[in-house]
C-alpha positions as CSV (number, residue, x, y, z in Angstrom):
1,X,-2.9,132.1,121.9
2,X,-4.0,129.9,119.2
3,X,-7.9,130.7,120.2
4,X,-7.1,134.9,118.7
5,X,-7.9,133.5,115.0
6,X,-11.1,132.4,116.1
7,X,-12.0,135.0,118.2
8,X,-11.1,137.5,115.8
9,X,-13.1,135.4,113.2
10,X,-16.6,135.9,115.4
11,X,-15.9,139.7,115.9
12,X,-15.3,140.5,112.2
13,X,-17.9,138.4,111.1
14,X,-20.7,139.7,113.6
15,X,-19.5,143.0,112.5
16,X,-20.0,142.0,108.5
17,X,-23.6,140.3,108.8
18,X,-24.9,143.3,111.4
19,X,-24.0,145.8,109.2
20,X,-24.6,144.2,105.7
21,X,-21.2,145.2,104.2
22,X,-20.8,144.6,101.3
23,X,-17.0,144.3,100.0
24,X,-14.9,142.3,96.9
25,X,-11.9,140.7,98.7
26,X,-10.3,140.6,102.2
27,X,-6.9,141.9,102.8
28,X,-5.3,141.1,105.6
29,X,-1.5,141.8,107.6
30,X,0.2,139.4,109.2
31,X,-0.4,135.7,109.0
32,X,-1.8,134.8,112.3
33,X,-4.3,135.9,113.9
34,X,-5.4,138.0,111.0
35,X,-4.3,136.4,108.1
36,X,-5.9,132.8,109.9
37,X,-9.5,134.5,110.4
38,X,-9.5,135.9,107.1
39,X,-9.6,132.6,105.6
40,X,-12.5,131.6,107.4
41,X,-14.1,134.9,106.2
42,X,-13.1,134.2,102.8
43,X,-14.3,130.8,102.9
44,X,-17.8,131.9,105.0
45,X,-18.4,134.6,102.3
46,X,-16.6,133.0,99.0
47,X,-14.2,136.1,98.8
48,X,-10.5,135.8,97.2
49,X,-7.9,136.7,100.9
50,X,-4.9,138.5,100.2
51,X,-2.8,138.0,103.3
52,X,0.7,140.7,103.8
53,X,3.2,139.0,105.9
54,X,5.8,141.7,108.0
55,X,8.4,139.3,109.4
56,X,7.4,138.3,113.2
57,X,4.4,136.5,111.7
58,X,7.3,133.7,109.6
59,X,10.3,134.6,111.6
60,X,8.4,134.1,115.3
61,X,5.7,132.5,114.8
62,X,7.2,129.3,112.5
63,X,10.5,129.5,115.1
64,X,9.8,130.0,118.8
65,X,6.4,129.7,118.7
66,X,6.0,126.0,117.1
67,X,2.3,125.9,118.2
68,X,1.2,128.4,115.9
69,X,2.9,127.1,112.6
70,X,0.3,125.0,111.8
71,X,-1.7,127.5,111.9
72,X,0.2,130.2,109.6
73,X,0.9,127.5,107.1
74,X,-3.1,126.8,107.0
75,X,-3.7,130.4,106.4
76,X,-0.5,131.3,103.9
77,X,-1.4,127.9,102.1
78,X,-5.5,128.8,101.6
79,X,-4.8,132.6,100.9
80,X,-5.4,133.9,97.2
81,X,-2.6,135.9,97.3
82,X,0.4,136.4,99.6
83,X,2.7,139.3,99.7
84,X,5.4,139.6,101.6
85,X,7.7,142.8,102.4
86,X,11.3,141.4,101.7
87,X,12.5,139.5,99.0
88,X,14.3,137.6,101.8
89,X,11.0,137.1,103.8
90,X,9.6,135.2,100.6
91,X,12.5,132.9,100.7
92,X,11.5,131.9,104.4
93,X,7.4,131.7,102.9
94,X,8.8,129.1,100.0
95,X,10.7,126.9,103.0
96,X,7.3,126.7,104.5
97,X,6.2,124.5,101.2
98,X,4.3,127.2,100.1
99,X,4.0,127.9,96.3
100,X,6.5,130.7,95.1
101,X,3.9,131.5,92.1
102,X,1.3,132.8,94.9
103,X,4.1,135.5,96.4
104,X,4.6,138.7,95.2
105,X,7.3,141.4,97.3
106,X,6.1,145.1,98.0
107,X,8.0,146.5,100.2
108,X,7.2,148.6,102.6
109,X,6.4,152.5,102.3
110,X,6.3,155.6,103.1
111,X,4.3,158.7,103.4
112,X,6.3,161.5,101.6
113,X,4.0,164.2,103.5
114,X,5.4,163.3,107.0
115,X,8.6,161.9,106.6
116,X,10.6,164.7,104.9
117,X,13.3,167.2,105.5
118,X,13.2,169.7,108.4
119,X,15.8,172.2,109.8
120,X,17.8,170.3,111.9
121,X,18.5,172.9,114.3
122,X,14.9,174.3,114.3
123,X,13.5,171.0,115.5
124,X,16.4,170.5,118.2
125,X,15.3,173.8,119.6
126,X,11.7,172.4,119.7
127,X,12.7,169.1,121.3
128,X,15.2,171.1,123.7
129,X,18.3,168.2,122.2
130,X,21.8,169.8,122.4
131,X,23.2,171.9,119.4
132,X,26.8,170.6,120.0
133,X,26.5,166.9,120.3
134,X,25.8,164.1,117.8
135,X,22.8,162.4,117.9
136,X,22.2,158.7,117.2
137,X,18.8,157.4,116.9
138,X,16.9,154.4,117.7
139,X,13.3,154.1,116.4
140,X,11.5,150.8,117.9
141,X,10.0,148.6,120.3
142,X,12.2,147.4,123.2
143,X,12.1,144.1,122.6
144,X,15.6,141.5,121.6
145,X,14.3,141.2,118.3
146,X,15.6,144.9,117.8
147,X,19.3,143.9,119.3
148,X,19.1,147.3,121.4
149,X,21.3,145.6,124.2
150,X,24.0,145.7,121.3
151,X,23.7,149.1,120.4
152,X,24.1,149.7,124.1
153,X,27.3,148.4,124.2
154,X,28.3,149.9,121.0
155,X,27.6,153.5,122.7
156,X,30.2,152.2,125.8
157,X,32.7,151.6,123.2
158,X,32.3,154.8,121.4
159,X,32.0,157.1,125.0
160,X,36.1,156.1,125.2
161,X,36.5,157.4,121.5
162,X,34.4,160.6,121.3
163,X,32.4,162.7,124.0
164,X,29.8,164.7,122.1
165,X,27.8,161.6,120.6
166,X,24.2,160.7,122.6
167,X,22.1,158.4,121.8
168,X,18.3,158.7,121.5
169,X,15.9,156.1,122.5
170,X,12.3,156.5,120.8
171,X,9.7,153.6,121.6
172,X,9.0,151.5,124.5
173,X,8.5,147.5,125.4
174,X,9.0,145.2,128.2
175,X,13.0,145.2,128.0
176,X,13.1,148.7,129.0
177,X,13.8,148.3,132.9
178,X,16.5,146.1,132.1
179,X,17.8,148.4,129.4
180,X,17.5,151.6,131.6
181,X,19.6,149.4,134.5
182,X,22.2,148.5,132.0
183,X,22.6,152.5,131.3
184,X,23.2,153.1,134.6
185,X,25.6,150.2,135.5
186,X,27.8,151.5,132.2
187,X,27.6,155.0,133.6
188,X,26.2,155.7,130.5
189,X,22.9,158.1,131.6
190,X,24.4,161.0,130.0
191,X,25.2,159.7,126.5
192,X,21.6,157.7,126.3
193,X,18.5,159.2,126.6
194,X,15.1,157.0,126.8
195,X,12.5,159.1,124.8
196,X,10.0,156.6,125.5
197,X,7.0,155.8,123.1
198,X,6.0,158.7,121.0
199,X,2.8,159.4,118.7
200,X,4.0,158.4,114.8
201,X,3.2,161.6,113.8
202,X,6.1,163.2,115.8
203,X,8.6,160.3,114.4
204,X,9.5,162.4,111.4
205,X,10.9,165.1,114.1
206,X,12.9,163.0,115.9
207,X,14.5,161.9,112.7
208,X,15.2,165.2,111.7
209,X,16.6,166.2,114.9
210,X,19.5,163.0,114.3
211,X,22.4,162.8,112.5
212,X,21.9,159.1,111.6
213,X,19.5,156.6,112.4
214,X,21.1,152.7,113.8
215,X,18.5,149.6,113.7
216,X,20.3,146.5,115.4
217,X,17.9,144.3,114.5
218,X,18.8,140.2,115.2
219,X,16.0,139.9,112.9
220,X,13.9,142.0,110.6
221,X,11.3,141.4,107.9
222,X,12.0,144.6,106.3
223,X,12.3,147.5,108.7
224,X,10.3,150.4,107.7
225,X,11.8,152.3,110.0
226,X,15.1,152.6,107.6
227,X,13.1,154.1,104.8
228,X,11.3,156.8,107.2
229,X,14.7,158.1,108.1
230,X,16.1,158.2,104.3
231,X,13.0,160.4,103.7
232,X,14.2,162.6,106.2
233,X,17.6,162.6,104.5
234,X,19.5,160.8,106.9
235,X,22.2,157.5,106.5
236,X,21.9,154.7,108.6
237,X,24.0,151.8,110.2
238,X,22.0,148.7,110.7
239,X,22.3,144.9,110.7
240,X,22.6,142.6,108.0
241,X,19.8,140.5,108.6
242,X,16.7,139.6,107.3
243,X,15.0,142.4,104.1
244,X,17.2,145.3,106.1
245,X,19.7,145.4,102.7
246,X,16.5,145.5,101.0
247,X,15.3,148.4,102.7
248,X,18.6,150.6,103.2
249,X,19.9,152.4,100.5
250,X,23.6,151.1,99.7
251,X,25.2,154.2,99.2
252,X,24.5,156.0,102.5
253,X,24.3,153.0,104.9
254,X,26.8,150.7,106.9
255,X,25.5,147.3,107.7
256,X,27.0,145.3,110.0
257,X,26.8,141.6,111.4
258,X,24.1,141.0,114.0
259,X,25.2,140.8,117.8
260,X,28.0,143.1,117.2
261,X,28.5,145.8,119.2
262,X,32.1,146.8,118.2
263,X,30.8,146.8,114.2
264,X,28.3,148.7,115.2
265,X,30.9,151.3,116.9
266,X,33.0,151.4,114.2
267,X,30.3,152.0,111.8
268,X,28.3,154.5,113.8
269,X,32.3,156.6,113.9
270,X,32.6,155.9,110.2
271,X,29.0,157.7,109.0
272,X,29.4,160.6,111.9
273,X,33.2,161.5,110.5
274,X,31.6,161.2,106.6
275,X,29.6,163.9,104.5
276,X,26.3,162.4,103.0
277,X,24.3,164.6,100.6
278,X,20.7,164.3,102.2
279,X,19.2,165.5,98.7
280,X,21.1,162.1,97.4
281,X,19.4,160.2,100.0
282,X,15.9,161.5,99.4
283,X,16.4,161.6,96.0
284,X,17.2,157.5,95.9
285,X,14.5,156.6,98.4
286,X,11.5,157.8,96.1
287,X,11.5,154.4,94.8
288,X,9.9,153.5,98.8
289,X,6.9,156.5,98.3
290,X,3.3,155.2,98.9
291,X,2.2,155.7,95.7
292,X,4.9,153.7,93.8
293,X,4.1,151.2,96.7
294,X,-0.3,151.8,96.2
295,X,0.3,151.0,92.7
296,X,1.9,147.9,92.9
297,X,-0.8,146.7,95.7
298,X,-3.2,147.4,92.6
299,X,-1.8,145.2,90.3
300,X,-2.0,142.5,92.8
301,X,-5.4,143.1,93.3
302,X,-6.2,143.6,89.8
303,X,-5.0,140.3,88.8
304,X,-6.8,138.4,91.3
305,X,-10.4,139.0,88.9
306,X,-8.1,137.8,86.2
């Protein structure tokens, strides 16, 4: 795997020198293999690299992955500027030796014009969900990162406590066979639903069409995810792990220990027997908008000519 940097290095850089484009500084997300060729692009074409680092890139990559740490800490060490989307994530970037003075932490954000309020009922209707049930949502890939086994488990505990919550599954990944088998083996097949993958711009309906959103995350650079479904006006239960208490709003949200499928039960009761105020929710998410979030990527990028 170590060979993508370079590779991507040669296409980018054919791509540049055929075309003659002409540009001020590289930007890059994730540390490897992006973040690594844009160093060598920088260096090839003596521009400042500003490299964004999400969480799998640190979390993964330094972790389970010990062959491509060297390689992350060459490009976090030689980029210009590094930002990463969790205060949390930053920590991880300064135990990696690398300078805290070259970090800055935008979070992630969100595009007010697509994630937004809908009639809940209208959008059921469309998607052809049940009126008369509560629905949980899950928003991700299938992969054990996202600690969907848990939440699994969580839905078996709360089938013996209440009959009229489901659970919808949007997004796909390898795991999904075993998943699917798990759901049948827990009898389970009419309280989850796999969704499978769906285009982003149809996210925002399946949010809508929820009562609250769950992200089980065993780990999480941020989780973007959160803020999407806040838009929409809707509370979450999630993990406490990695920038996910960053990205939640801590008035309408339950976080709960990772691995945990009875805390996750018991939360997932708690939010669908309480009243939010969705207008609260949106209100207090505004901070996560794109242009709050364009505007801070512009001071970065203005002080890099300074």
């Amino acid at each position: 795997m170590w060979i993508a940097g370079l590779l991507y290095f040669v296409s980018v850089y054919s791509s540049i020198h055929s075309n003659k484009f002409k540009f001020d500084l590289i930007h890059s997300h994730f540390a490897y293999p992006d973040g690594f060729s844009s160093i060598l692009l920088g260096k090839v074409f003596r521009k400042p690299v500003v490299i964004t680092v999400h969480g799998s890139d640190i979390n993964l990559y330094t972790h389970k992955m010990d062959y491509l740490k060297p390689l992350v800490i060459y490009a976090l060490k030689n980029a210009t500027h590094i930002i990463a989307v969790s205060t949390a994530l930053k920590n991880r970037i300064v135990e990696l030796g690398i300078s805290e003075d070259k970090i800055s932490v935008i979070h992630n954000g969100y595009n007010p014009e697509l994630f937004k309020p809908m009639d809940k009922n209208e959008i059921r209707k469309s998607l052809e969900l049940p009126f008369n049930k509560k629905i949980v949502l899950f928003v991700g890939n299938l992969i054990p990162a996202k600690g969907v086994t848990y939440l699994i488990e969580a839905m078996e505990i709360i089938s013996t406590i209440r009959n009229d919550v489901i659970l919808l599954i949007v997004g796909d990944g390898y795991l999904r066979p075993k998943l699917e088998k798990m759901v049948q083996q827990q009898r389970l097949c009419n309280q989850i639903i796999f969704v499978g993958r769906q285009p982003y711009e149809k996210i925002p309906l399946w949010m809508n069409s929820s009562d609250l959103l769950v992200l089980p995350s065993i780990s999480e650079g941020f989780g973007a995810v959160l803020i999407e479904a806040a838009a929409c006006g809707k509370p979450i239960v999630a993990t406490n792990v990695g920038g996910i208490p960053e990205a939640s709003l801590e008035s309408f949200r339950r976080l709960v220990p990772p691995k945990d499928p009875n805390s996750l039960a018991l939360s997932i009761l708690d939010i669908l027997g309480s009243n939010f105020n969705s207008n609260e929710i949106i209100k207090e998410n505004r901070k996560f908008s794109m242009s709050n979030i364009t505007n801070q990527l512009l001071d970065v990028y203005n002080n890099l000519e300074k």
